[in-house]
N, C-alpha and C positions, 0 to 999 in steps of 0.2 A: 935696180928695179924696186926695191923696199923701199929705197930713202926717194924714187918721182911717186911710187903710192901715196906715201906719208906726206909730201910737198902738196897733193891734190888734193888729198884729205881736209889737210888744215885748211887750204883755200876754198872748200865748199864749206867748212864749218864759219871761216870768215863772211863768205859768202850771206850763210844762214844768220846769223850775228846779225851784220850792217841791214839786212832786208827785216827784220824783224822788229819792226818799230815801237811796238808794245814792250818791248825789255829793256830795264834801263842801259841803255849802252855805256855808259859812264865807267863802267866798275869791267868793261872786259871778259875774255874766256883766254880759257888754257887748255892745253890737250896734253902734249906731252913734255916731262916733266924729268926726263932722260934720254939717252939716247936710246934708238930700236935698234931691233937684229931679227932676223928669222929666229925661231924654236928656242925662244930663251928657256932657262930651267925653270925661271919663276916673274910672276906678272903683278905688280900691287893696281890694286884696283881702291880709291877713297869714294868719296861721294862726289862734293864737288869743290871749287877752289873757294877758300876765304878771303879776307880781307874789302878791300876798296879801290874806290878807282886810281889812288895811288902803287897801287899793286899790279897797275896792267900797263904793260909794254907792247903796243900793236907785234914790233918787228919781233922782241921776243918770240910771243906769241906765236908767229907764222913760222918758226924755224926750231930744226929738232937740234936741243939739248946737248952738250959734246961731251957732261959731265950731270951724273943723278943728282938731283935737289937733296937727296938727305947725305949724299957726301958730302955735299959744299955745304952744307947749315948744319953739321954733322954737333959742332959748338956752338950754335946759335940758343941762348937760353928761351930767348923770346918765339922760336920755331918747335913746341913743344912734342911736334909728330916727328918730325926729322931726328933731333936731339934723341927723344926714346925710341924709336925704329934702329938708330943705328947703335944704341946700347944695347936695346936687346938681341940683334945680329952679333955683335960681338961679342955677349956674354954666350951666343949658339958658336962661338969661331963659325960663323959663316956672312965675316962682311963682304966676301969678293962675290957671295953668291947674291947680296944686297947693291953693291955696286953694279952689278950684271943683267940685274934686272932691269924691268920695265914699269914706269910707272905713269897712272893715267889716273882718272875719274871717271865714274858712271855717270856725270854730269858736266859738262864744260863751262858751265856759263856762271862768271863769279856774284854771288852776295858777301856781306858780312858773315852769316853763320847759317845753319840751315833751318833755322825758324822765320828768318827772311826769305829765306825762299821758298816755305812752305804758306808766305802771305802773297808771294805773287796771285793775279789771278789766277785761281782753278784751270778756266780754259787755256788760257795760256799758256799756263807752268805744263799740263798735259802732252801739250803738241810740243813745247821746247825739251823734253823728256824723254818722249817717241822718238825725236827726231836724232837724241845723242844716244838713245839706248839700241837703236840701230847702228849708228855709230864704232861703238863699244863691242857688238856684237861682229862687226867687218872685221876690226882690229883683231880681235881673237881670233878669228878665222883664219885671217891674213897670217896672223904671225906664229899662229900655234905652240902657246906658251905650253909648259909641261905641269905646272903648280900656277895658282889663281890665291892670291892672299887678298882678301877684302877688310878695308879698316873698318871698323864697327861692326857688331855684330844688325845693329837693322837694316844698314849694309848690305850685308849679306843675305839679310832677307831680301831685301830688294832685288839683289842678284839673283835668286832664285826664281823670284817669282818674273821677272820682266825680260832676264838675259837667255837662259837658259829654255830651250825652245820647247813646244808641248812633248815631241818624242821622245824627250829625255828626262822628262819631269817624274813620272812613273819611277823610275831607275834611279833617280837622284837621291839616295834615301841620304834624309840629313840625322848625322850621329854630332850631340854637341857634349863638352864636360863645362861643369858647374863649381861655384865658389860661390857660398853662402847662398844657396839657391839661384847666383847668377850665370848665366853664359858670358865666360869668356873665350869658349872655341867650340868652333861648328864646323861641319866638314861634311862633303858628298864629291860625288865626281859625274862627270857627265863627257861624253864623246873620248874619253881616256884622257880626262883633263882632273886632276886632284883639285877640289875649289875647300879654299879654308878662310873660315871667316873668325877674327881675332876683334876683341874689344879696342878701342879706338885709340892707338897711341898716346895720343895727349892724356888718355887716363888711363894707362897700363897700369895692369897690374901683375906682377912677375913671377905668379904662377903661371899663367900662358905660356912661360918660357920651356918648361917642363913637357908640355905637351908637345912645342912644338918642335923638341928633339925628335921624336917621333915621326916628324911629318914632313919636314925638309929636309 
């Protein structure tokens, strides 16, 4: 029942892709990034996928994961999110609850970095946004993770402000801690879902670890 949701999912997203003629199609989308399960303990949430049109595999693409991205590039130097994600699980002893997880983006649809994608057009980038932060919002719902780890903290803003529905906006009080007057962890909850938003792997920095003994 999970794994014909998740087959249809990706086929509407494919779907929404190939009919969208205005986005470079060149460069691909990706959804999921590991394997799913009902009620995982914990869900990473990035922004959207990197790289180039060398980077996209259609069939990949259309098919869920049998093994999480930051396990297999766990020693990839050139994979700087995967590489420090799974350093930092393991310096938590909690890589099985890294490998366990699920991981996705609030955006599917890849550029180079995300100041490419902040040059899409306006109108455009708006509706290909809507369309996956609806998306991203099924998923949750669907699968009911119990902790929400967002990479980046503007990230996380974005998760706030777009995922998380108006009734629970109120309630969501966000508490963050600081390092040289910066956020590297933010944190609220909404519908009994713990959401923690952490600085962006590829630039950790490992006081975030500290905190997040706490929270996993």
């Amino acid at each position: 029942m999970c794994k014909t949701w998740a087959e249809n999912l990706l086929k509407d997203v494919s779907t929404f892709y190939e009919n969208f003629k205005e986005f470079n199609q060149e460069y691909g989308f990706a959804v999921f990034y590991s394997p799913i399960r009902l009620n995982p303990e914990l869900m990473i949430i990035g922004y959207n996928p990197g790289g180039d049109e060398k980077d996209f595999n259609k069939e990949e693409a259309m098919s869920i994961p049998e093994k999480h991205e930051y396990i297999t590039y766990k020693d990839d130097k050139d994979y700087k999110a995967a590489k420090n994600m799974y350093e930092l699980f393991k310096r938590l002893n909690k890589t099985q609850l890294l490998e366990n997880s699920i991981k996705l983006n609030m955006i599917f649809f890849r550029t180079k970095n995300i100041a490419k994608w902040k040059e899409i057009n306006k109108k455009i980038r708006i509706e290909i946004e809507e369309y996956c932060f609806n998306k991203v919002k099924e998923i949750i719902e669907k699968l009911k993770p119990r902790i929400l780890l967002i990479e980046g903290i503007k990230t996380f803003d974005l998760f706030i402000d777009k995922i998380i529905s108006e009734r629970f906006h109120k309630s969501c009080k966000v508490e963050c801690k600081k390092v040289n007057n910066k956020r590297i962890l933010c944190k609220c909850s909404f519908d009994n879902i713990k959401v923690l938003g952490i600085i962006h792997p590829s630039h950790i920095i490992w006081e975030v670890e500290n905190y997040l003994k706490m929270e996993l």
